[in-house]
N, CA, C and O atoms as a GROMACS GRO file, in nm:
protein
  296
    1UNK      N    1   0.476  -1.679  -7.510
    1UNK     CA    2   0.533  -1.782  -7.424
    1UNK      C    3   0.576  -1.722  -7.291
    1UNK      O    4   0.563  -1.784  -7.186
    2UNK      N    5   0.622  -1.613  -7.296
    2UNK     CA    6   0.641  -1.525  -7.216
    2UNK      C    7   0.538  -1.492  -7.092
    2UNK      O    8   0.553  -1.517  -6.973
    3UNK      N    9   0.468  -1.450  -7.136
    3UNK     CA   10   0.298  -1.440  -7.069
    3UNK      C   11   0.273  -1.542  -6.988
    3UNK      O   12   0.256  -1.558  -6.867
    4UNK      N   13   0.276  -1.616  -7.100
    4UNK     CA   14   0.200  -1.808  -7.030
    4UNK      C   15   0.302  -1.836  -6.868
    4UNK      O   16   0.265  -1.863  -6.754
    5UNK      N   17   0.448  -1.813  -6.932
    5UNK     CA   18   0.521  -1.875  -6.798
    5UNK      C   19   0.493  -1.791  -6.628
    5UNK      O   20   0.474  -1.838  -6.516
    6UNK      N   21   0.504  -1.625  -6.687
    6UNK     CA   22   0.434  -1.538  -6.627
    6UNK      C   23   0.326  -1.586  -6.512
    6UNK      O   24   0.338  -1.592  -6.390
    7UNK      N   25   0.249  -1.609  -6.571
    7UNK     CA   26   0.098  -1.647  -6.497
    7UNK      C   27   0.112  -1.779  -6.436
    7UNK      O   28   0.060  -1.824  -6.334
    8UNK      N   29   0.200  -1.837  -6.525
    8UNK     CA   30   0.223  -1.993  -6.438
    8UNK      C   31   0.262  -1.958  -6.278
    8UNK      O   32   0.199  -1.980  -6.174
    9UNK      N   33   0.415  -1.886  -6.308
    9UNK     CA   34   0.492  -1.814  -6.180
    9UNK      C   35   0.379  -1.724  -6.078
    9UNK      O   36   0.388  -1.721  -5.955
   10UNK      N   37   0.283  -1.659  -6.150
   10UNK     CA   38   0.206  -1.544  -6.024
   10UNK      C   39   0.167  -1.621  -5.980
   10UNK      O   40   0.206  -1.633  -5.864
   11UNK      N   41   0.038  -1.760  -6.042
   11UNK     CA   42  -0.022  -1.816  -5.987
   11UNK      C   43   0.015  -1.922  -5.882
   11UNK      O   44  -0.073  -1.959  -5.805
   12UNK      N   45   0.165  -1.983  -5.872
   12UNK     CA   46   0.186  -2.071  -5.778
   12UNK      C   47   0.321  -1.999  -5.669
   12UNK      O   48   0.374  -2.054  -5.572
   13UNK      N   49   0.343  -1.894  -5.713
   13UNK     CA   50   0.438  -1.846  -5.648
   13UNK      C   51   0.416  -1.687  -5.571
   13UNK      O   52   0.504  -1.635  -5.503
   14UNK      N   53   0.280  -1.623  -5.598
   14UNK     CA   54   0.239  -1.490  -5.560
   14UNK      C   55   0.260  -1.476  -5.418
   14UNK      O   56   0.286  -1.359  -5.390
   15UNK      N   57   0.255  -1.592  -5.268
   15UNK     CA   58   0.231  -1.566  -5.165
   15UNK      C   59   0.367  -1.571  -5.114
   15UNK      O   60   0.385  -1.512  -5.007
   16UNK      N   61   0.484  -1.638  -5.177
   16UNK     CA   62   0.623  -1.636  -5.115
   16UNK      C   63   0.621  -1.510  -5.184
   16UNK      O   64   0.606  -1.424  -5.097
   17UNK      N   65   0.629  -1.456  -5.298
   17UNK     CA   66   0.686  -1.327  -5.325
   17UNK      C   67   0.665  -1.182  -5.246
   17UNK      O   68   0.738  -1.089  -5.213
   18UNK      N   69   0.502  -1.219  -5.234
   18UNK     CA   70   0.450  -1.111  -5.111
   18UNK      C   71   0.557  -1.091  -5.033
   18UNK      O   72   0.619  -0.986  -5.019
   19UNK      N   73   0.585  -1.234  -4.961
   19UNK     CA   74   0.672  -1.244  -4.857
   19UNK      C   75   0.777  -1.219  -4.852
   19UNK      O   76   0.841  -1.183  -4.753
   20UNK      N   77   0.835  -1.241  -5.020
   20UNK     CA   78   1.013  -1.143  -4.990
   20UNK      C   79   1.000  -1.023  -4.998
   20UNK      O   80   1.094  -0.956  -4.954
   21UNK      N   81   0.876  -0.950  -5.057
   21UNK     CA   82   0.874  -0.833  -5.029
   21UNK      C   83   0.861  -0.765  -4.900
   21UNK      O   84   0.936  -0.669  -4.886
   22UNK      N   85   0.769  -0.797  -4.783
   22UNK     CA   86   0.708  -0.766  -4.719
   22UNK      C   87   0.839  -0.811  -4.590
   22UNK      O   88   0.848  -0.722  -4.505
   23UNK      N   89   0.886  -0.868  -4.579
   23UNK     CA   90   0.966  -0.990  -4.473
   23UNK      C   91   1.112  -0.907  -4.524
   23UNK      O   92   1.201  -0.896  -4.440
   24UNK      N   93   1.133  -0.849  -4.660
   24UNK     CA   94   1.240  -0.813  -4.693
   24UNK      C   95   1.248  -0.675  -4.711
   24UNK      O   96   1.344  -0.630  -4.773
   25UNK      N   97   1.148  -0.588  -4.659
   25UNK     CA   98   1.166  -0.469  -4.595
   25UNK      C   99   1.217  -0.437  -4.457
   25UNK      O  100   1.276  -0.332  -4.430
   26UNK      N  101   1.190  -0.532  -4.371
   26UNK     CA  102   1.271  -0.528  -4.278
   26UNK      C  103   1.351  -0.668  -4.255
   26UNK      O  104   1.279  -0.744  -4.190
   27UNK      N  105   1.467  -0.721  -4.286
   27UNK     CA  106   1.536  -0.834  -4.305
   27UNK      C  107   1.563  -0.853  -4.382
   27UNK      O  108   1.478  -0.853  -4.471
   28UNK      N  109   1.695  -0.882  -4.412
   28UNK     CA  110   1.767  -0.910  -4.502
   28UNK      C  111   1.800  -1.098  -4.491
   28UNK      O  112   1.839  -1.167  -4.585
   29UNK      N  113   1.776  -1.136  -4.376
   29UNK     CA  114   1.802  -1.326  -4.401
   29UNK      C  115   1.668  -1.362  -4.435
   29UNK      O  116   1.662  -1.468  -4.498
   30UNK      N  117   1.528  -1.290  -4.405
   30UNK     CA  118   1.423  -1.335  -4.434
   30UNK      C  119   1.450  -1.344  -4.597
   30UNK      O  120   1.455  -1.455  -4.651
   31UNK      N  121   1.465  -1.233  -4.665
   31UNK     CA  122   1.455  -1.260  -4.768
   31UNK      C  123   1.629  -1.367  -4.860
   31UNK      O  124   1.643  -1.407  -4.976
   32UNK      N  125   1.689  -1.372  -4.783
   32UNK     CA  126   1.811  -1.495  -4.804
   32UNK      C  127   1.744  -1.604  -4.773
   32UNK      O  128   1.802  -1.692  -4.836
   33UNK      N  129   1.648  -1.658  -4.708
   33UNK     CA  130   1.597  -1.782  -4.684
   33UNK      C  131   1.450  -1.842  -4.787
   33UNK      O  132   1.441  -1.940  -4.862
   34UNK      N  133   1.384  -1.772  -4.762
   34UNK     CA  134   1.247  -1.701  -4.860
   34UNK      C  135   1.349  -1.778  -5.046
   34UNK      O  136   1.330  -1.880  -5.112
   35UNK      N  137   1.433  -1.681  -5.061
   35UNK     CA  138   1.478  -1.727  -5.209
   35UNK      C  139   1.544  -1.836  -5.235
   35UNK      O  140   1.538  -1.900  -5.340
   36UNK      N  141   1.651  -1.877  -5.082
   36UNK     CA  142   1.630  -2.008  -5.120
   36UNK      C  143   1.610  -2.139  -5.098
   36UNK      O  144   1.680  -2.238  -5.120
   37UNK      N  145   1.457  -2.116  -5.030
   37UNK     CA  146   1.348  -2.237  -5.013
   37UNK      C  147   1.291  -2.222  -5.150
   37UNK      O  148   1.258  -2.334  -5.188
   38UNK      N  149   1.268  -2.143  -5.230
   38UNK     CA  150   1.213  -2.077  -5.368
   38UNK      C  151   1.290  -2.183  -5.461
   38UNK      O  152   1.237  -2.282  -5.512
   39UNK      N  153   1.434  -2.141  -5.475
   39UNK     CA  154   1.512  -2.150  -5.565
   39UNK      C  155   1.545  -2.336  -5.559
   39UNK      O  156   1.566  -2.404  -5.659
   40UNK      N  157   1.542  -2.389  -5.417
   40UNK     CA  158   1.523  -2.553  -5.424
   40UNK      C  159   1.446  -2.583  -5.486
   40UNK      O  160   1.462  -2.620  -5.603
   41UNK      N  161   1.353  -2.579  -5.434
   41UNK     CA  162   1.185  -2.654  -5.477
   41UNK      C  163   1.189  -2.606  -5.642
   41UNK      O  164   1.108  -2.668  -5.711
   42UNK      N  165   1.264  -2.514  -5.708
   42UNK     CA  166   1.214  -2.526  -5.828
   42UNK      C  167   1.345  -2.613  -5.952
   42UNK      O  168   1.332  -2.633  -6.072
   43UNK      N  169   1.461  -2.645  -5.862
   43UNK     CA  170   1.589  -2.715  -5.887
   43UNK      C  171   1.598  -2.838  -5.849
   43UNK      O  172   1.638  -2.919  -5.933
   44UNK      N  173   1.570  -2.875  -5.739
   44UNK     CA  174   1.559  -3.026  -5.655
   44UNK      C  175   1.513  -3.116  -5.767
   44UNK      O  176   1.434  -3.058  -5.841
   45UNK      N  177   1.534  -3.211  -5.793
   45UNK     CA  178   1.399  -3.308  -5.865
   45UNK      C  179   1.308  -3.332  -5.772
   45UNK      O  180   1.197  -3.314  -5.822
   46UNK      N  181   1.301  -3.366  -5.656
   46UNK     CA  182   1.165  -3.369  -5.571
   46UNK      C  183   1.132  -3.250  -5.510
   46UNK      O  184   1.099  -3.254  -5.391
   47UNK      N  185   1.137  -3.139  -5.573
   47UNK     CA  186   1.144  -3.012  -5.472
   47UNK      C  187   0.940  -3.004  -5.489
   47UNK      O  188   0.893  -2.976  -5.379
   48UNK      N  189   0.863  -3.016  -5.567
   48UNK     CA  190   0.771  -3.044  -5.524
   48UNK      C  191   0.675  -3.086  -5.387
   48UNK      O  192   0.582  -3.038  -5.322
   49UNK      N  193   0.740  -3.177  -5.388
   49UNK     CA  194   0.693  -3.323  -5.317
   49UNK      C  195   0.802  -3.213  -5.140
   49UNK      O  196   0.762  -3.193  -5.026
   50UNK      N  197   0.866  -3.195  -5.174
   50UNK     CA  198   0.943  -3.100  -5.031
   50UNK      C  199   0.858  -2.994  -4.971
   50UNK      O  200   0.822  -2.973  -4.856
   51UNK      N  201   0.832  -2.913  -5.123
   51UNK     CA  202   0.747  -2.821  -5.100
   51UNK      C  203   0.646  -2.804  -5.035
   51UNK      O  204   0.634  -2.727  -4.940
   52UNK      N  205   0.537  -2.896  -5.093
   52UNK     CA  206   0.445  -2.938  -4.993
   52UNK      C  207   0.432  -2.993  -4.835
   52UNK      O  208   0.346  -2.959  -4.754
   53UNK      N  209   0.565  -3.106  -4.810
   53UNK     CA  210   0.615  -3.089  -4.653
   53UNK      C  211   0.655  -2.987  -4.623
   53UNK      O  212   0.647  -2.972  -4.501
   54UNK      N  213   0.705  -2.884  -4.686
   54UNK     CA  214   0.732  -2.788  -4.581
   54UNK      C  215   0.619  -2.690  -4.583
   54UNK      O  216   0.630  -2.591  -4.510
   55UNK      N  217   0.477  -2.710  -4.680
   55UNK     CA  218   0.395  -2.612  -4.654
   55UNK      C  219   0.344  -2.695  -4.513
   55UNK      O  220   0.386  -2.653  -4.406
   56UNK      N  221   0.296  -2.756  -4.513
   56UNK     CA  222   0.279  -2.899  -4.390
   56UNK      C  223   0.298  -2.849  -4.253
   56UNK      O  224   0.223  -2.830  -4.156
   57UNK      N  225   0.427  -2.833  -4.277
   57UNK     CA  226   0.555  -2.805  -4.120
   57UNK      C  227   0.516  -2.638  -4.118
   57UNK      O  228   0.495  -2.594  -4.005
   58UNK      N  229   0.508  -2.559  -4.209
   58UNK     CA  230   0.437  -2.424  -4.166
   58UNK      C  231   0.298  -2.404  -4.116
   58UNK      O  232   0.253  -2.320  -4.038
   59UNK      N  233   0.242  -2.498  -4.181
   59UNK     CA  234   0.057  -2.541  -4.108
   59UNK      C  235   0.065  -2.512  -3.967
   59UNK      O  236   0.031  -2.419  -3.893
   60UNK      N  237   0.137  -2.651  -3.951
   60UNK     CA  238   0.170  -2.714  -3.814
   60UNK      C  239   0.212  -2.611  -3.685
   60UNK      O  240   0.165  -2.592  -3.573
   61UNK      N  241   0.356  -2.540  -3.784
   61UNK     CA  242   0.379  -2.460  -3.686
   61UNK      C  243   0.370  -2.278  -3.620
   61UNK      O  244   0.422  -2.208  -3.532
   62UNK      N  245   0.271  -2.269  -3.729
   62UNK     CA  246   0.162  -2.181  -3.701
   62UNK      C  247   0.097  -2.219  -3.629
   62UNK      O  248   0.080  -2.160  -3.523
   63UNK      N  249   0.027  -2.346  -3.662
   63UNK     CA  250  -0.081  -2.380  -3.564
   63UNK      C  251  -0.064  -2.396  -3.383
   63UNK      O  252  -0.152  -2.391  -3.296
   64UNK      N  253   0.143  -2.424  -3.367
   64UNK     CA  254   0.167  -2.452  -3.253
   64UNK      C  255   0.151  -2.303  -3.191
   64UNK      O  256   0.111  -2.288  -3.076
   65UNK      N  257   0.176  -2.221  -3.255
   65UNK     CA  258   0.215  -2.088  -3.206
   65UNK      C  259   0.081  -1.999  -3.133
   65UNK      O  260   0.071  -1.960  -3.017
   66UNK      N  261  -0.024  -1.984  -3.259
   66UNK     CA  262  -0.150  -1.993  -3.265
   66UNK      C  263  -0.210  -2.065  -3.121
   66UNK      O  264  -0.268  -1.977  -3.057
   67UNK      N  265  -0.214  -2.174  -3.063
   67UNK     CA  266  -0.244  -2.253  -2.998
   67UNK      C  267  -0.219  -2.190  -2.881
   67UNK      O  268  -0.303  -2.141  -2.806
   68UNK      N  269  -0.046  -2.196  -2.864
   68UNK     CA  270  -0.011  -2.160  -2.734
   68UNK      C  271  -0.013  -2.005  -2.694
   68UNK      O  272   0.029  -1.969  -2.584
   69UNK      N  273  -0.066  -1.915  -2.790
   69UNK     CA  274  -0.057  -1.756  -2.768
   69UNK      C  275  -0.239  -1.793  -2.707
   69UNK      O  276  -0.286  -1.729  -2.612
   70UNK      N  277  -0.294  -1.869  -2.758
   70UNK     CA  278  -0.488  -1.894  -2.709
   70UNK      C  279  -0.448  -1.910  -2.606
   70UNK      O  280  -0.456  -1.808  -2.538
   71UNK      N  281  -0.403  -1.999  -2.551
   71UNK     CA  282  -0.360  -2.068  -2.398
   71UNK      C  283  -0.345  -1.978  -2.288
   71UNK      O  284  -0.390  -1.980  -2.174
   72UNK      N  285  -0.223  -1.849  -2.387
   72UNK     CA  286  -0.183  -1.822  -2.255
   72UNK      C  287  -0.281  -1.675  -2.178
   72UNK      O  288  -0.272  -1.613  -2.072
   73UNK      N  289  -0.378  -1.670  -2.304
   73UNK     CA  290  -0.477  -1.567  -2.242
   73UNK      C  291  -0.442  -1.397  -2.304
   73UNK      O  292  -0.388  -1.386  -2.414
   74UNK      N  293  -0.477  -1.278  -2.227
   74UNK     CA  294  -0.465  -1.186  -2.241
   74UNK      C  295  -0.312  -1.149  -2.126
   74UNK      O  296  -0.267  -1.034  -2.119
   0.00000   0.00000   0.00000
């Protein structure tokens, strides 16, 4: 049972964890924020349904960033 929940967790949660690792070598609020956007979405009753807006609003605002670093050239 152990295992099973395991693989549940790598498989939907492997790319935030990267990220507290990686974000939490240097920062300490990255990884205070990181755990708990984590720790909602898996407590909330709609933390799902959040989750996904806020993967959304990270799309987005990558994409703004992305956009305006093209813009402004070399």
């Amino acid at each position: 049972m152990g295992l099973e929940h395991d693989a549940y967790c790598l498989g939907c949660c492997w790319v935030l964890t990267g990220l507290l690792f990686f974000g939490g070598v240097m920062n300490l609020l990255w990884i205070a924020s990181i755990t708990l956007f984590l720790l909602l979405e898996k407590v909330v009753p709609y933390g799902a349904r959040g989750g996904r807006w806020a993967g959304v609003g990270m799309i987005l605002s990558g994409a703004v960033v992305f956009l305006g670093a093209w813009s402004a050239g070399p």
